[in-house]
NUZA-182845 format. One record per residue (C-alpha): residue in three letters; z, y, x. Coordinates in steps of 0.2 Angstrom, whole numbers, plus 5000, padded with zeros to 4 digits. Each point is the difference from the previous one (the first is absolute). Example, Ala and Ser with C-alpha at 12.3 -4.5 7.8 and 13.67 -1.06 7.14 Angstrom:
// NUZA-182845
ALA503949785062SER499750175006
This chain:
// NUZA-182845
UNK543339794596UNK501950055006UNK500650155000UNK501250105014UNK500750184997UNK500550075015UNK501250184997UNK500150115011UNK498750045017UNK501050085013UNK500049985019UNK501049825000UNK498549944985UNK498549975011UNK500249855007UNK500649924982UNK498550074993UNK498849945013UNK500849835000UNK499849974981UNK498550065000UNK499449885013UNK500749864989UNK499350074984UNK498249975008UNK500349815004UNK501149964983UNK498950114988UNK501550114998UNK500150184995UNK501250135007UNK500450174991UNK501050155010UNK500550134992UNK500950155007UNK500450174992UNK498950055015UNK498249944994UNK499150065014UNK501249865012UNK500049864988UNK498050015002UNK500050025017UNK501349855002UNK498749894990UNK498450085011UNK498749944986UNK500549845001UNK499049874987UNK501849934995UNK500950144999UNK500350154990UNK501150165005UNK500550124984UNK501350134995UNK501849964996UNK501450094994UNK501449885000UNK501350104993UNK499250004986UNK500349834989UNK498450004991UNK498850025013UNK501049855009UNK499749914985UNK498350034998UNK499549955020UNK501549855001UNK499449914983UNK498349955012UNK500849925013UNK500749825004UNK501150075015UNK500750175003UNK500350035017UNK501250175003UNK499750095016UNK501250154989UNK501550085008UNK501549884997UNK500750114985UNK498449994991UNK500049804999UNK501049964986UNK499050104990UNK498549905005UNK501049854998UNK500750034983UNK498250004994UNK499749855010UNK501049914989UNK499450094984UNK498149955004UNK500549855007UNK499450035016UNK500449935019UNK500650105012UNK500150035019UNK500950125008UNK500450045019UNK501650114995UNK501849915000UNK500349904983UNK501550134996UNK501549994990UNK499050044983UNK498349895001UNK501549855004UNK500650054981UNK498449984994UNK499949805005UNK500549924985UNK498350114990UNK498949945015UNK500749804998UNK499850024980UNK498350065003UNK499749935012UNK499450115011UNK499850025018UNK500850125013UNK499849995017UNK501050155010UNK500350045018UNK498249945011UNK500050165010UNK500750035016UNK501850044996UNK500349934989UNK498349845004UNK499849955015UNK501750055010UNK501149914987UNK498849824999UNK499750015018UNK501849985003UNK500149884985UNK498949875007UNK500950015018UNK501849974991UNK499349874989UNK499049925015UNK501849995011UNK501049944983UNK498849864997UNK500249915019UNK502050044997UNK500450165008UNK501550124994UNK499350155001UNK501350145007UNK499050184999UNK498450054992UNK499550175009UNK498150084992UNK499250145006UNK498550084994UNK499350175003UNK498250114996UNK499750075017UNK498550095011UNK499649965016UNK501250135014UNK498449975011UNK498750084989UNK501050144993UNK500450175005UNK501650024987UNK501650015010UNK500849904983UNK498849865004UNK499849984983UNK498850034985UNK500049944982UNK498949854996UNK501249984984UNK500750104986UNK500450165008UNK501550034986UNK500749855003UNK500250025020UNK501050154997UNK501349954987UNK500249825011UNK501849975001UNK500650114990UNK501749914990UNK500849905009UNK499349845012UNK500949824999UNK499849875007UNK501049845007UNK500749985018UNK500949805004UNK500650004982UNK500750194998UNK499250124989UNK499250175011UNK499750164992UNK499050135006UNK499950174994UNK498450125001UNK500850135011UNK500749865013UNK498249894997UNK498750105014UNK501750045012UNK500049855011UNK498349904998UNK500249795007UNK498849985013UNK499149844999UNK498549915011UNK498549994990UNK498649875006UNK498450085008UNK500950174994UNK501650025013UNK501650074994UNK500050104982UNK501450064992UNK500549934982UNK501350084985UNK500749894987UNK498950014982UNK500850054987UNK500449844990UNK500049825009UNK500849914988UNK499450064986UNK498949844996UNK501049885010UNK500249894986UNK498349984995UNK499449955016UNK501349875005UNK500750115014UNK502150014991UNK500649865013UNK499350115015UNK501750095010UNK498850135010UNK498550094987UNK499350175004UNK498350064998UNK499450135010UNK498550145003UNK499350025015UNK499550155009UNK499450075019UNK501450065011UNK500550184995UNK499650024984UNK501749954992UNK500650155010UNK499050134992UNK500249934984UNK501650015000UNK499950185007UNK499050044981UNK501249904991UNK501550145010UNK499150144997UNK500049954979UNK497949984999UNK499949834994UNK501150034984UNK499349994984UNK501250064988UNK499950174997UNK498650135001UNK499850145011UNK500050164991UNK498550115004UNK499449885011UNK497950064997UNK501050155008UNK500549915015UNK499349985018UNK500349835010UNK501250095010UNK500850104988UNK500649814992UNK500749975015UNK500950165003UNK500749984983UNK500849865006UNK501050085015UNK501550004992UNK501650045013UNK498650025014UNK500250185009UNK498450124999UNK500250095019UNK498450035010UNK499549824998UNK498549924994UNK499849894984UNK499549855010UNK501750035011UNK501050034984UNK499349834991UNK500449925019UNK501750044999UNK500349954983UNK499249825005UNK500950015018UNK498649975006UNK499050095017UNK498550104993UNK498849905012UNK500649844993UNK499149854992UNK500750044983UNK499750215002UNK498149955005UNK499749904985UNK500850124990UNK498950135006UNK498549894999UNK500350004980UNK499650185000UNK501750034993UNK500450175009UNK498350084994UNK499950144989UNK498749874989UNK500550044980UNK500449844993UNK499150034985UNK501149904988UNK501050074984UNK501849924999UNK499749855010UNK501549885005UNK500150015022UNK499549825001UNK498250064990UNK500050145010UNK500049905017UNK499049874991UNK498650154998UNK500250055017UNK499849805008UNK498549934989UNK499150145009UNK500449965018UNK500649824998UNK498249954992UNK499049865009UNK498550095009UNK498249895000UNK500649965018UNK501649944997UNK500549805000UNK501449964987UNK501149845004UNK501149894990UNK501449905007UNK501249874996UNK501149885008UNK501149874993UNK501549945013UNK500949864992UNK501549915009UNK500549834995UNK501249855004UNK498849865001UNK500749815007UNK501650095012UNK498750155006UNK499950154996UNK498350084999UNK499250154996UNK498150014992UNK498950155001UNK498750044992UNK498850164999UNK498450074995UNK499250145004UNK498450084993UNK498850155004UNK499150104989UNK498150045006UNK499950175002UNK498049994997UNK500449914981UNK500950084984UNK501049864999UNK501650035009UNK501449865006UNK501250064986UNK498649984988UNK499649825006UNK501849965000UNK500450074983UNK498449944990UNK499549835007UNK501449934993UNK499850054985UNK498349964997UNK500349845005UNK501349984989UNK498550054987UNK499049885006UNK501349875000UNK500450024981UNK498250024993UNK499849825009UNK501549924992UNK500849965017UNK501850094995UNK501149994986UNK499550124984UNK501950024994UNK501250145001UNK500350095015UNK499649945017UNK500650085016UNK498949905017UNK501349915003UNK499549805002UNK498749915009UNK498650024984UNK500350195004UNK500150025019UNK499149875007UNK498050044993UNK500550175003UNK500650015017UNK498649885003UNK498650104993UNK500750135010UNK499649945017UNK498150034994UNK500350205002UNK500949985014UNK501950024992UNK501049825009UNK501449995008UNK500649945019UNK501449905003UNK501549975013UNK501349885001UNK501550015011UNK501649935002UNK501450115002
């Protein structure tokens, strides 16, 4: 019997599980989670006859050894910092690995050990990066092969909930890593506009959001990400004079977000002394530098600092936080960004009601036989606010474990590492897909 360890059984987990699970029952297969939270790992298995979920503490390398030396193939569900570690035994044990994180600068350095080997590493078959970067690969491959010159690659993908069933002015709420929402952008954002280089840094990046149509979602509003180029080379796109990914949110939120980013309570590089000590509010009067005292209220103070009226959009979502309550933030030296990090995974948590939805869209425009088109493509999916699994969990794990399932069959390449980036990839995935309801429409114009 083949073994899978799955590490790590947070929110974006389920669907993975659930998946490799279901094909462990049909291919006489045996799945083991572990977690360094027991209790989640033996929930995520739910008593299942192929399945296992156990304890786990992965920073330590013997107990890593001792569950990895079991397996055939390690899938890492780990925050990205964390994977090299896992892969570094990987190569040890001669194990396979999957991953949904980016194959960063690091595992890339560790090829030539993984070809030696040899050894399988298949990174990248989440959402970003997965689906949004071979979504968009099979569309410019699709256009290259019937002759098109492609003249702009524009993606954009964002974890949303639906404005209709949510009472959050922000219109949003974490269906994702709540950490990694709140340091997004930070650095600086590049991408590629008709051949020139564009730089965007994090205090310019929420100012002035692009606005763009999204099919069966009206208009939205998009910032750049923070690295479209990046991973250019790998996936063919150098010859491309207009590249720029970008994340997608509903209209107002950039707004407010930039209005946090102002105020200082996104930054995460210092600590805030005392700040057990401290009150929501008296965060944000510490941050009233140059801002006159007088007769007026806090909220009229921070409205002034933001030039903003104190019945605005922004000041309501502000508001709505709970950031001018006299609430103890109940944290000891903590950086603004976890501060407000704290402070969101309470109010931005998905309620039982609540209906998460992922986007993305792909608008490719190409020279084709003396016309100029342009190709759309989207997808757009809705979490069941009756089930556990959410859309960002579908998104993010299907892929994966069909990348599983796709190596314990022999239907991939087993050597060094692969990124999703050619038909053997892409095409049974993005197949397999349509089953859970994850396809793509399409549009073609000339323009």
């Amino acid at each position: 019997m083949k073994n899978i360890l799955v590490i790590g059984a947070g929110r974006s987990s389920i669907s993975v599980i659930n998946y490799l699970l279901e094909q462990a029952k049909t291919h006489q297969w045996f799945v083991t989670v572990a977690d360094a939270r027991p209790d989640q790992a033996l929930e995520r298995v739910n008593n299942h006859p192929n399945g296992r979920g156990t304890w786990l503490e992965v920073l330590n390398p013997n107990d890593r050894k001792d569950i990895m030396m079991r397996a055939d193939v390690v899938v890492s569900l780990l925050p990205p910092h964390l994977h090299y570690r896992v892969a570094r035994d990987c190569i040890k044990y001669n194990k396979k690995l999957v991953t949904n994180a980016y194959v960063n600068r690091d595992l890339y350095r560790l090829n030539p050990e993984i070809i030696n080997a040899p050894l399988f590493f298949m990174g990248e078959m989440g959402l970003d990066p997965g689906l949004d970067y071979f979504s968009a690969q099979k569309l410019v491959n699709e256009i290259r092969e019937k002759g098109g010159k492609i003249t702009s690659l524009r993606s954009y993908t964002g974890g949303l909930v639906n404005a209709t069933n949510s009472e959050n002015p922000w219109k949003y709420k974490f269906s994702w890593n709540p950490r990694n929402m709140i340091i997004a952008g930070q650095g600086i954002s590049q991408y590629q506009i008709k051949g020139k280089y564009k730089y965007m840094s994090y205090d310019r990046l929420f100012k002035n959001p692009i606005p763009i149509e999204v099919p069966e979602m009206g208009e939205m509003e998009s910032y750049a990400d923070r690295d479209s180029l990046l991973f250019r080379s790998e996936y063919g796109l150098d010859n491309i004079p207009t590249l720029k990914r970008s994340t997608l949110r509903h209209k107002g939120f950039c707004h407010a977000w930039d209005a946090l980013i102002r105020l200082g309570l996104t930054d995460d590089t210092y600590p805030i002394l005392e700040s057990n000590k401290m009150t929501y509010r008296d965060l944000l009067e510490a941050y009233l530098v140059g801002v006159q005292d007088g007769n007026t209220s806090l909220k009229d103070r921070i409205a002034q600092s933001l030039g903003e009226n104190i019945d605005s959009p922004v000041m309501e979502k502000l508001d709505w936080l709970g950031l001018f309550e006299r609430r103890k933030i109940n944290l000891n030296r903590a950086t603004p960004a976890r501060i407000l990090g704290k402070l969101l995974e309470d109010k931005w948590r998905l309620a039982p009601k609540d209906e998460d939805i992922v986007v993305i869209m792909n608008v490719v425009k190409y020279r084709l036989r003396g016309k100029n088109y342009k190709h759309t493509n989207h997808m757009i999916l809705k979490g069941d606010s009756a089930s556990e699994e959410t859309a960002m969990s579908k998104v993010v794990g299907l892929p994966v474990g069909i990348a599983v399932k796709l190596l314990m069959e022999g239907r991939i390449p087993q050597k060094g590492i692969q990124v999703p980036i050619t038909k053997e990839f892409y095409e049974p995935t993005l197949e397999e897909l349509k089953g859970y309801g994850i396809h793509f429409k399409d549009k073609v114009e000339v323009i």
